[in-house]
PDB file with SEQRES, HELIX, SHEET and CRYST1 records, atoms N, CA, C and O in Angstrom:
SEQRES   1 A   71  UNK UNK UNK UNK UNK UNK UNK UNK UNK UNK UNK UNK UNK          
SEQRES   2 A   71  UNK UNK UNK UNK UNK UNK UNK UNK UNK UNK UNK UNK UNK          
SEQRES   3 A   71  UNK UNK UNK UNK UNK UNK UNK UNK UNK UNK UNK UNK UNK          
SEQRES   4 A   71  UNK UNK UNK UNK UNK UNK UNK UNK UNK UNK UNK UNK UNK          
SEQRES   5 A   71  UNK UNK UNK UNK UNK UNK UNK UNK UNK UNK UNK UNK UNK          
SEQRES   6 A   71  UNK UNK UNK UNK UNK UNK                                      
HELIX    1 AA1 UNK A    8  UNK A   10  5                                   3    
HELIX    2 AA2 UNK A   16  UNK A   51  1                                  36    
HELIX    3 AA3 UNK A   57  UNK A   70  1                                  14    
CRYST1    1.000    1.000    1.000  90.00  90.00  90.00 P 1           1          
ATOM      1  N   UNK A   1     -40.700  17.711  15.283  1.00  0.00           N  
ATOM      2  CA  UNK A   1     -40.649  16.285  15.501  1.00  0.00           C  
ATOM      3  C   UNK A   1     -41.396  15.993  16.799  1.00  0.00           C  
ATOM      4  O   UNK A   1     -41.224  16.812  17.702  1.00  0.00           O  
ATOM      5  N   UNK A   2     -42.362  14.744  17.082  1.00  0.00           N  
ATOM      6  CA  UNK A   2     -42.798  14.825  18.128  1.00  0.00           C  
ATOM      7  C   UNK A   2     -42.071  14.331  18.642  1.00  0.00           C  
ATOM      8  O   UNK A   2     -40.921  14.178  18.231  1.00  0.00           O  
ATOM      9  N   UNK A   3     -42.702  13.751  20.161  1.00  0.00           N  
ATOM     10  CA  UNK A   3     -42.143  13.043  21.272  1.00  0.00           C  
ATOM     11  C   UNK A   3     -41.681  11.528  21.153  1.00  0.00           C  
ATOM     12  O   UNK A   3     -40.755  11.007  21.774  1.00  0.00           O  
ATOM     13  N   UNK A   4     -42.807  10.729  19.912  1.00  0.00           N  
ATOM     14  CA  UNK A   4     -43.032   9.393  20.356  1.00  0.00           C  
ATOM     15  C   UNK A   4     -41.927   9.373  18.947  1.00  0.00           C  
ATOM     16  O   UNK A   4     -41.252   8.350  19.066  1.00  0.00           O  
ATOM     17  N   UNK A   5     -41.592   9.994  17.911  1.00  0.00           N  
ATOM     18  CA  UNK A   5     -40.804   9.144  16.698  1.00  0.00           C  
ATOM     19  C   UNK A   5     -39.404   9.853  17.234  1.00  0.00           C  
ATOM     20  O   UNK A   5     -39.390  11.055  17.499  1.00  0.00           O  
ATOM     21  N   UNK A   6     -38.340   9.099  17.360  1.00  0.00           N  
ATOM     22  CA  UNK A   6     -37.068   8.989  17.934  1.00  0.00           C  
ATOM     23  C   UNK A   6     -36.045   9.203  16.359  1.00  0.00           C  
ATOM     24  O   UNK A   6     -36.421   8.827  15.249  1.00  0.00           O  
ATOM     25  N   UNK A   7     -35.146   9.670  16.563  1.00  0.00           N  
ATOM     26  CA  UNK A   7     -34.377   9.879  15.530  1.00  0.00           C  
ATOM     27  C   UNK A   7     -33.504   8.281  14.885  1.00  0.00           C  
ATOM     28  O   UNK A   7     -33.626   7.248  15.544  1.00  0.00           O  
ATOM     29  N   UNK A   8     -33.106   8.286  14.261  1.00  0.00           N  
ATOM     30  CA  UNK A   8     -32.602   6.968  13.186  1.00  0.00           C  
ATOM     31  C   UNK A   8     -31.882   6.889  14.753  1.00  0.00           C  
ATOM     32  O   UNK A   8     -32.510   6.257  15.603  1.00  0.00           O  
ATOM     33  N   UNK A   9     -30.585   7.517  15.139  1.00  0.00           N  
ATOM     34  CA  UNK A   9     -29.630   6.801  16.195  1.00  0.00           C  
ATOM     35  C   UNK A   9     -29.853   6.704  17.540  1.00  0.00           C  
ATOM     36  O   UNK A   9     -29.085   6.442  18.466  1.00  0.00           O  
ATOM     37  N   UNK A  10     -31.618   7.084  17.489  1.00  0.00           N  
ATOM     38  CA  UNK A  10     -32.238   6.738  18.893  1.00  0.00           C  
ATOM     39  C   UNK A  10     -32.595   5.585  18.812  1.00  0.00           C  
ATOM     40  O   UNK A  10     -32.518   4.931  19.852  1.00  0.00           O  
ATOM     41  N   UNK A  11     -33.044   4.994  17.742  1.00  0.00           N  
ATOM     42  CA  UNK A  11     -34.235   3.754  17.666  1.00  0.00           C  
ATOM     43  C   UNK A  11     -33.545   2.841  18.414  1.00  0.00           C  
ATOM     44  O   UNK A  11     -33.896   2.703  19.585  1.00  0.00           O  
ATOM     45  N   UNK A  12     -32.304   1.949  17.832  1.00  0.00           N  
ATOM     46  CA  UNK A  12     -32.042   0.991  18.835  1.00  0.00           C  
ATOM     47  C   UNK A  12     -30.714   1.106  19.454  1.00  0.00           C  
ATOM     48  O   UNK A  12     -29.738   1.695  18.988  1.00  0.00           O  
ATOM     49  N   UNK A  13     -30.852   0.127  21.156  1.00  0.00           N  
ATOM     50  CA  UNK A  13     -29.826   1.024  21.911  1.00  0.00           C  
ATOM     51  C   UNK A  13     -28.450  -0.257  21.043  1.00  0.00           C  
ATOM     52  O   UNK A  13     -28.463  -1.339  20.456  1.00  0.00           O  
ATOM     53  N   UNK A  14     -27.384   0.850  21.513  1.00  0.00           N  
ATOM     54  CA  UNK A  14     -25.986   0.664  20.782  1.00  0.00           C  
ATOM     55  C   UNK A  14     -25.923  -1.093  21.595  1.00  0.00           C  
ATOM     56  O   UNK A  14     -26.468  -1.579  22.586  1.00  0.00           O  
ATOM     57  N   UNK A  15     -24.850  -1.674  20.433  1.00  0.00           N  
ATOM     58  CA  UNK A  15     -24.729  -3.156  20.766  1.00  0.00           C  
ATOM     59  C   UNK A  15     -23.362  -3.318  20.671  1.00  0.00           C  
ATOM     60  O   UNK A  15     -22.741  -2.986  19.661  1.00  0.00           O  
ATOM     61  N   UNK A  16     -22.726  -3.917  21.873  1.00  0.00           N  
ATOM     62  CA  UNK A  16     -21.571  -4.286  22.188  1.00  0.00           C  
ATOM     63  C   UNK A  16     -20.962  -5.524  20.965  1.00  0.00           C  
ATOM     64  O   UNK A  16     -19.819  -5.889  20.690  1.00  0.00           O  
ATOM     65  N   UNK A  17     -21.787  -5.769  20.641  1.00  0.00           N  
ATOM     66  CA  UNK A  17     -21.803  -6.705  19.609  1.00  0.00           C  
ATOM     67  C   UNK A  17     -21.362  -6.383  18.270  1.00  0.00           C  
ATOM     68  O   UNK A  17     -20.637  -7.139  17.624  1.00  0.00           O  
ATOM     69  N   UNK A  18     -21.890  -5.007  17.744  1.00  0.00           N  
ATOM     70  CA  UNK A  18     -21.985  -4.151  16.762  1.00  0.00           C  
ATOM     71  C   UNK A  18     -20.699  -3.608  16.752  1.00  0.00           C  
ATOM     72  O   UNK A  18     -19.901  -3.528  15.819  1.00  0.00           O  
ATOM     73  N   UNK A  19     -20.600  -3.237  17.939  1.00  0.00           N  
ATOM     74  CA  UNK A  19     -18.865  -2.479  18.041  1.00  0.00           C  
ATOM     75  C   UNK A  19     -17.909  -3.142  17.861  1.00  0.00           C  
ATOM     76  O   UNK A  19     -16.969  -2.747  17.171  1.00  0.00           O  
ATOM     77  N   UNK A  20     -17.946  -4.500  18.547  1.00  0.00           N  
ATOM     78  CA  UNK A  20     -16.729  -5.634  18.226  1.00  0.00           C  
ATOM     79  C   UNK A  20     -16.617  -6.013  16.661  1.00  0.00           C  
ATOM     80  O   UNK A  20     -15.485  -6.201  16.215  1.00  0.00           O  
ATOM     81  N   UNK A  21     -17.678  -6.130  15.843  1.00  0.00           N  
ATOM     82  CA  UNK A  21     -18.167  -6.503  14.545  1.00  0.00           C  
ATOM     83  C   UNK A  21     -17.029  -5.404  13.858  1.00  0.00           C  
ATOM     84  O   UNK A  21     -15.960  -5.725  13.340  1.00  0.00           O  
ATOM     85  N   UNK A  22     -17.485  -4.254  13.985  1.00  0.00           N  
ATOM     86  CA  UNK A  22     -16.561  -2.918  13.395  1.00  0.00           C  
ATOM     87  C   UNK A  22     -15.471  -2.830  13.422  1.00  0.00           C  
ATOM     88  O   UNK A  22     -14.750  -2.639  12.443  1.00  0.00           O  
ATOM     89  N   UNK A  23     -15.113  -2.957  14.607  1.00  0.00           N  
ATOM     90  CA  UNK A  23     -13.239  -2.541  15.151  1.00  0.00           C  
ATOM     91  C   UNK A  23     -12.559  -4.030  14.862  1.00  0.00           C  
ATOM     92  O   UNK A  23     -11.421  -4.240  15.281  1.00  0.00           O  
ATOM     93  N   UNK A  24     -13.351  -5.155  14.068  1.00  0.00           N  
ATOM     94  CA  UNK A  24     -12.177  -6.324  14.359  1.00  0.00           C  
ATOM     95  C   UNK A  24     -12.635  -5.992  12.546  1.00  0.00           C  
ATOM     96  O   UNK A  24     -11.601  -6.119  11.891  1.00  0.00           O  
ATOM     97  N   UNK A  25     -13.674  -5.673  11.749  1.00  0.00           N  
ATOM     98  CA  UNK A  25     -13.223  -5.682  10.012  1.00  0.00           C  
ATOM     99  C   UNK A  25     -12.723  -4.903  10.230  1.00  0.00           C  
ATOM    100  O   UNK A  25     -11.577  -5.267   9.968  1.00  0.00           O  
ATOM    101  N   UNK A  26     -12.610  -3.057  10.873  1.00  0.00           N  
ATOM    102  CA  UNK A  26     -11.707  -2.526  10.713  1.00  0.00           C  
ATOM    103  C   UNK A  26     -10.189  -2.668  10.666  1.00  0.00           C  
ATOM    104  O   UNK A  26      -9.518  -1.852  10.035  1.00  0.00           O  
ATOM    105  N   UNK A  27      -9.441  -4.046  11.551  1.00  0.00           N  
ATOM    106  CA  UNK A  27      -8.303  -3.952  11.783  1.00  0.00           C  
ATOM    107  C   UNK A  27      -8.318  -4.659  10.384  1.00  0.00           C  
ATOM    108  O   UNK A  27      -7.667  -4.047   9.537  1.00  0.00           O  
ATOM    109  N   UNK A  28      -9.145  -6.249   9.793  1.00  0.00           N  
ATOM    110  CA  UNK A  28      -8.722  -6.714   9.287  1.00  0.00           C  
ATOM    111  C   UNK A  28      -8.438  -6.124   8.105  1.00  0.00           C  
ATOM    112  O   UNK A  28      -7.520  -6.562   7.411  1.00  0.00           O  
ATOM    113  N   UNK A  29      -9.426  -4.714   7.597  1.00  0.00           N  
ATOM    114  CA  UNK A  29      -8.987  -3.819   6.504  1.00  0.00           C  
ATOM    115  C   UNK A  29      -7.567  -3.084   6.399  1.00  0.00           C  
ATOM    116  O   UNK A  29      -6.999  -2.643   5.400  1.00  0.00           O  
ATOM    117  N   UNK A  30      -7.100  -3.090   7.989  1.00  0.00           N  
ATOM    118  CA  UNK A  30      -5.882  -2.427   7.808  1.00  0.00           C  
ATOM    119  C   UNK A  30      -4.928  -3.501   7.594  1.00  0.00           C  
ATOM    120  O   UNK A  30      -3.954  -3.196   6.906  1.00  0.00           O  
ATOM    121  N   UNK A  31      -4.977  -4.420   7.931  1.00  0.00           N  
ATOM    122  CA  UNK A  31      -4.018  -5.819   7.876  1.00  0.00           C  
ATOM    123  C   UNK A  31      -4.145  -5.927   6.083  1.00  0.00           C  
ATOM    124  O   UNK A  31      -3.222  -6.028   5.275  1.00  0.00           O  
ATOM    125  N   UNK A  32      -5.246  -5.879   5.893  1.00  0.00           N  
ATOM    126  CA  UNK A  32      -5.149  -6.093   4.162  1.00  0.00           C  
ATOM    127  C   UNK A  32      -4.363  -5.115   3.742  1.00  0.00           C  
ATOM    128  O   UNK A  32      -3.304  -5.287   3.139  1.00  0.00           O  
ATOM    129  N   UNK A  33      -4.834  -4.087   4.034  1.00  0.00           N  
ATOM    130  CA  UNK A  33      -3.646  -2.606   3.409  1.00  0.00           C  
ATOM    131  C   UNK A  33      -2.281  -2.519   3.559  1.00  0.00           C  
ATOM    132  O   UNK A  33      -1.594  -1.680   2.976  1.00  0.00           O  
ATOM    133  N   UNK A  34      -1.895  -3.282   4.254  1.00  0.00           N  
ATOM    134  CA  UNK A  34      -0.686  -3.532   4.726  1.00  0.00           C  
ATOM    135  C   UNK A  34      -0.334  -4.315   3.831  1.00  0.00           C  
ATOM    136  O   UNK A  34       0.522  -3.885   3.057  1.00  0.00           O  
ATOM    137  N   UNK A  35      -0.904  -5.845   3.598  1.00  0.00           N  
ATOM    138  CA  UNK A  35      -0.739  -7.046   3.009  1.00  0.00           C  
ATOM    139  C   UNK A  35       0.036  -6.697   1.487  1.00  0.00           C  
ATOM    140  O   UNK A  35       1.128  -7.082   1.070  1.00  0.00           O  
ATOM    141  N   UNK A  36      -1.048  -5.768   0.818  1.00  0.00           N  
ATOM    142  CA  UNK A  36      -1.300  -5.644  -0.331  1.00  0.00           C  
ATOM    143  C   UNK A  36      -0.400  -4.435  -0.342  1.00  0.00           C  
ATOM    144  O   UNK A  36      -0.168  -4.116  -1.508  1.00  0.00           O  
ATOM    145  N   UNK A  37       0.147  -3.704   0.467  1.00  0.00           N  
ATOM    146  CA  UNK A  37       0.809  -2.939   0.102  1.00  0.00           C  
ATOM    147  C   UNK A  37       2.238  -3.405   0.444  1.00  0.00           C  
ATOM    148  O   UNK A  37       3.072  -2.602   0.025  1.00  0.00           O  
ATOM    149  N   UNK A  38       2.747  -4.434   1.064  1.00  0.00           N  
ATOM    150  CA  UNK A  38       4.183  -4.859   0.453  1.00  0.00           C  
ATOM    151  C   UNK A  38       4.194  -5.840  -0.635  1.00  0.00           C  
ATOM    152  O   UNK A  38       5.109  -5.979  -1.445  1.00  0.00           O  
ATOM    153  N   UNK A  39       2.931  -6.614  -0.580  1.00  0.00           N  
ATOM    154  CA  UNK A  39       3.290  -6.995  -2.382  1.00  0.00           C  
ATOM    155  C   UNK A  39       3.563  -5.948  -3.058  1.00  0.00           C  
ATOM    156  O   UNK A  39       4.635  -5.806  -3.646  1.00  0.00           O  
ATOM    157  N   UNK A  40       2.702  -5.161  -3.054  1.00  0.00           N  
ATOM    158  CA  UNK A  40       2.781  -3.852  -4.129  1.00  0.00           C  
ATOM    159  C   UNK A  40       4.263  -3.641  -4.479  1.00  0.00           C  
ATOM    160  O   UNK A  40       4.785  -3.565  -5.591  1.00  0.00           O  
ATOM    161  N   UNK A  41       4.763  -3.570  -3.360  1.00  0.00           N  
ATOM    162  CA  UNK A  41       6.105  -2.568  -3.331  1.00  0.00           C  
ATOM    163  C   UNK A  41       7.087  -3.711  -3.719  1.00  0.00           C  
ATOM    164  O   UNK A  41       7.959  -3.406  -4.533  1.00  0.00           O  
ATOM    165  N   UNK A  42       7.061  -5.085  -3.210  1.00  0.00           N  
ATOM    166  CA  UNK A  42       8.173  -6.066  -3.967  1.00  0.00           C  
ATOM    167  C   UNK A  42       7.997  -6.055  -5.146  1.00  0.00           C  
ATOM    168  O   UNK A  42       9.035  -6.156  -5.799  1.00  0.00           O  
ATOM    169  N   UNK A  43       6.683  -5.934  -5.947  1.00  0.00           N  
ATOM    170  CA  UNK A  43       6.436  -6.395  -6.997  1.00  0.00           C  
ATOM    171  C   UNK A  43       6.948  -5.193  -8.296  1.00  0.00           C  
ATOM    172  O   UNK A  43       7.190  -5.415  -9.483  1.00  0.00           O  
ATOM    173  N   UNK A  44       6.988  -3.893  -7.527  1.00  0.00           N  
ATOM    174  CA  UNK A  44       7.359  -2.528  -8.234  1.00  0.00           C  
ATOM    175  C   UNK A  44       9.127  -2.758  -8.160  1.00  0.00           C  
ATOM    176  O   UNK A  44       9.836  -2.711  -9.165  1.00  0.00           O  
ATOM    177  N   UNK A  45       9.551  -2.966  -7.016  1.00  0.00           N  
ATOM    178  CA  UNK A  45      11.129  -3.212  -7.121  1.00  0.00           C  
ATOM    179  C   UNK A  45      11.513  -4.520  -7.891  1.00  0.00           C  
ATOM    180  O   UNK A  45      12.481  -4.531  -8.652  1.00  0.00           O  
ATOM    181  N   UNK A  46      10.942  -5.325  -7.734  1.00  0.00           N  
ATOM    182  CA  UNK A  46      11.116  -6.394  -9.180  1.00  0.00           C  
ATOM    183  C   UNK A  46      11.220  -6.169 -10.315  1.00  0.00           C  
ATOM    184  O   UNK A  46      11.987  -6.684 -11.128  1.00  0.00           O  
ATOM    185  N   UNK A  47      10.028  -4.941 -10.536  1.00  0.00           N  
ATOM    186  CA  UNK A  47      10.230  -4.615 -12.287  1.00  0.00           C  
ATOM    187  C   UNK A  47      10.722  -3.822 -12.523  1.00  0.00           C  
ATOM    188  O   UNK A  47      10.823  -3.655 -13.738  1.00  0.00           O  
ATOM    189  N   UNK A  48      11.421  -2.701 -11.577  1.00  0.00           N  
ATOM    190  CA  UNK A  48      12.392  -1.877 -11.618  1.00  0.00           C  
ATOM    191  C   UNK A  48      14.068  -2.954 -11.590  1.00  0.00           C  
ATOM    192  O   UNK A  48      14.916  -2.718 -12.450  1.00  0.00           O  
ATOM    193  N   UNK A  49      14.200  -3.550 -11.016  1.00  0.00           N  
ATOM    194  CA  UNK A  49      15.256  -4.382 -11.208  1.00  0.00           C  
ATOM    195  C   UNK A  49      15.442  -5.685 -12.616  1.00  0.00           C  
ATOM    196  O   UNK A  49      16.297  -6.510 -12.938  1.00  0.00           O  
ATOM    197  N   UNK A  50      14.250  -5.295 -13.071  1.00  0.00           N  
ATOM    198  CA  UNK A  50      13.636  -5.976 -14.564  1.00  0.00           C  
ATOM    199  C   UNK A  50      14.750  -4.925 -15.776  1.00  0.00           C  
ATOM    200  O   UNK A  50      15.668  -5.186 -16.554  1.00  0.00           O  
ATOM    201  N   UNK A  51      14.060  -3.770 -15.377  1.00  0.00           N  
ATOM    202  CA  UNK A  51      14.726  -2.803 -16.132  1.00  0.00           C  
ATOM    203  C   UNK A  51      16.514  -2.317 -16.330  1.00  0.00           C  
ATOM    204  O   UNK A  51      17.142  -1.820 -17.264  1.00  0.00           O  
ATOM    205  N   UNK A  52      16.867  -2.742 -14.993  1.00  0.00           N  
ATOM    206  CA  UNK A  52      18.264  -2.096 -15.019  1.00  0.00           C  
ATOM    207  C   UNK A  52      19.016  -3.430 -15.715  1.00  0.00           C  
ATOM    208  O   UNK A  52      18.459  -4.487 -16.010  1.00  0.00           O  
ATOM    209  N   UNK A  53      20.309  -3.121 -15.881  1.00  0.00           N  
ATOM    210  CA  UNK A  53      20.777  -4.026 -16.897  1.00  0.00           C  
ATOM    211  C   UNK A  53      21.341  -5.246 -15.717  1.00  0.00           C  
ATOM    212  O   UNK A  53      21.297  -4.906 -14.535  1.00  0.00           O  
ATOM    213  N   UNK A  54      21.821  -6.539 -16.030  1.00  0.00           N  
ATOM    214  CA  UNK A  54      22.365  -7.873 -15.346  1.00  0.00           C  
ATOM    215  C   UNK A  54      23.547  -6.825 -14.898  1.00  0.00           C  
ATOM    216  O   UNK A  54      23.549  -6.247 -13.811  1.00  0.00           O  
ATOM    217  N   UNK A  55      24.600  -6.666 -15.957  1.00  0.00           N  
ATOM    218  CA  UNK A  55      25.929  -6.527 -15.312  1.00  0.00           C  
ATOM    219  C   UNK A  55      25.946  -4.987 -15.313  1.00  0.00           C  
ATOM    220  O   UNK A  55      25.938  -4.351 -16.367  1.00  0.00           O  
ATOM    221  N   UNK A  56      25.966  -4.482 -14.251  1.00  0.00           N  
ATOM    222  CA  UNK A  56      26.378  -2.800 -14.128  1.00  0.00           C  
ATOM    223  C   UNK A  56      27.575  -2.122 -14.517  1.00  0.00           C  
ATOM    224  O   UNK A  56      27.629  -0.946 -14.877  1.00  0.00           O  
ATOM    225  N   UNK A  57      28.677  -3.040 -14.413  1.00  0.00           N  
ATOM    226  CA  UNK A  57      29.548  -2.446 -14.709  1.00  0.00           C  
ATOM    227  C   UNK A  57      30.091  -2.174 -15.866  1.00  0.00           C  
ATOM    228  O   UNK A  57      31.066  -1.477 -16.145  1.00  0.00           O  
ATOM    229  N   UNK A  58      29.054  -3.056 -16.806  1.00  0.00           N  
ATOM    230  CA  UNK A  58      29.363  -2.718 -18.569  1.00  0.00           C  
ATOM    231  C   UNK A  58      29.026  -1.050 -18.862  1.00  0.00           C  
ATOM    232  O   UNK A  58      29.485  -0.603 -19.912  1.00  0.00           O  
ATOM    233  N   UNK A  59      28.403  -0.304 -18.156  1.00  0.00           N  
ATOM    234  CA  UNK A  59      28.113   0.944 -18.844  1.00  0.00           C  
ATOM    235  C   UNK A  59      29.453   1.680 -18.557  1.00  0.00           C  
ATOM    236  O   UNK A  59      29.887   2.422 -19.438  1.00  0.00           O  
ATOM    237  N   UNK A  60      30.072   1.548 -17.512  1.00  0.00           N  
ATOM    238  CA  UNK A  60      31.116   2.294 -17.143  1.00  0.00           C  
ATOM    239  C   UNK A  60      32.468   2.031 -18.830  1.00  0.00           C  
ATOM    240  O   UNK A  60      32.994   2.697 -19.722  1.00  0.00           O  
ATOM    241  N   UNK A  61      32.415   0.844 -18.394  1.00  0.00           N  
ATOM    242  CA  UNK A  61      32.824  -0.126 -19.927  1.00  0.00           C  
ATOM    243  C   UNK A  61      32.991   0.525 -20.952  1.00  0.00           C  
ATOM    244  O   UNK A  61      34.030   0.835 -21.536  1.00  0.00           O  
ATOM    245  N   UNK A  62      31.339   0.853 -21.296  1.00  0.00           N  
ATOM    246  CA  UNK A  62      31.708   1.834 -22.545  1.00  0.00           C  
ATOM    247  C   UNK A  62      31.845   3.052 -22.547  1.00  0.00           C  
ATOM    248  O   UNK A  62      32.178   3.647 -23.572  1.00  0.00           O  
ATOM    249  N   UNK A  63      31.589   3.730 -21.278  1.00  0.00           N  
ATOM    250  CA  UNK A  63      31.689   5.519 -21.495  1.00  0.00           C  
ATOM    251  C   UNK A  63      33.427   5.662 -21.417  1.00  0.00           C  
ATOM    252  O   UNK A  63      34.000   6.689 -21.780  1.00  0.00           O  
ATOM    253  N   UNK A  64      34.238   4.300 -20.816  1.00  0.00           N  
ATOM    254  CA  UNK A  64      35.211   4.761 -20.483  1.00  0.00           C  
ATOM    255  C   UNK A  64      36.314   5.500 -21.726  1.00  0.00           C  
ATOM    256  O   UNK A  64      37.125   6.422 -21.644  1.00  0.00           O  
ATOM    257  N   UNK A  65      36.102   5.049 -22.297  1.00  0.00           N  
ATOM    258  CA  UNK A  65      36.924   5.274 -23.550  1.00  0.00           C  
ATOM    259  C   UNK A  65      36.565   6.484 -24.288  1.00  0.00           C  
ATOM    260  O   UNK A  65      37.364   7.129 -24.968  1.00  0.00           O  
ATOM    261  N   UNK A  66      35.469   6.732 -24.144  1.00  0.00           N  
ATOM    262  CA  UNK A  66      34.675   7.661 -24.726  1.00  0.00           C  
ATOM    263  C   UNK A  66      35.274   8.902 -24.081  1.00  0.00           C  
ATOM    264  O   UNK A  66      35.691   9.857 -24.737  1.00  0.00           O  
ATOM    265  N   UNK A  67      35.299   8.790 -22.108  1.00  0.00           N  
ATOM    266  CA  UNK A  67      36.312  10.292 -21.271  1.00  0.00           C  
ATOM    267  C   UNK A  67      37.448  10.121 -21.693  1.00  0.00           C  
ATOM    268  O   UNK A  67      38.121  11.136 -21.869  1.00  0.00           O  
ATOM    269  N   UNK A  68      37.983   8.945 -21.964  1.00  0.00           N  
ATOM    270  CA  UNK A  68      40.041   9.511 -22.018  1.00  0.00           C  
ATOM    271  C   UNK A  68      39.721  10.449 -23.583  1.00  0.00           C  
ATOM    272  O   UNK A  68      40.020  11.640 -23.664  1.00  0.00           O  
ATOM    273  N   UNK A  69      39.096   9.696 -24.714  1.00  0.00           N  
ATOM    274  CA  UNK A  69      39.421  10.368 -25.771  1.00  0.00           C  
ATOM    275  C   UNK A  69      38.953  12.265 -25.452  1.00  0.00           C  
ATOM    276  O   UNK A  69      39.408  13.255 -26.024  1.00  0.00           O  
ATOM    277  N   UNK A  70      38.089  12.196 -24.533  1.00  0.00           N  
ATOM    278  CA  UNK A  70      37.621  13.116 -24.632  1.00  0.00           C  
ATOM    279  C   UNK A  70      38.619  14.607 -23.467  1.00  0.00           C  
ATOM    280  O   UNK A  70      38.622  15.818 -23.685  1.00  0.00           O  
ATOM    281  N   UNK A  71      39.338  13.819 -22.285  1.00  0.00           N  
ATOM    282  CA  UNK A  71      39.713  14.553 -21.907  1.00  0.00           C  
ATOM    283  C   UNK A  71      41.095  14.117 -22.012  1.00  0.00           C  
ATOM    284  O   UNK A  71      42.003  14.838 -21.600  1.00  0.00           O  
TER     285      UNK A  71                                                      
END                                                                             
């Protein structure tokens, strides 16, 4: 390589400008990841609470009868 062609991260000098640009989408990418990851998670315990039954205590309900006969 000669003297006068400078490598890609020689050509131009670093910009204070450039850096602020980076580190403030960077946070806002983490703020999104965040965002989107407690929807995520209300939205997974919602449909897990979709699944389980209204009244809980009906299952007990019916196994009960089922242990006395059984023991």
């Amino acid at each position: 390589m000669s003297d006068t062609q400078k490598p890609w991260y020689h050509e131009n000098p670093p910009s204070l400008r450039m850096w602020i640009f980076t580190q403030m989408t960077l946070g806002a990418v983490y703020a999104a990841a965040v965002f989107f990851g407690v929807i995520a998670f209300i939205l997974i315990i919602r449909a897990v609470s979709h699944l389980l039954p209204k009244d809980p205590f009906a299952a007990m309900e019916f196994v009960a009868p089922a242990l006395t006969m059984l023991g």
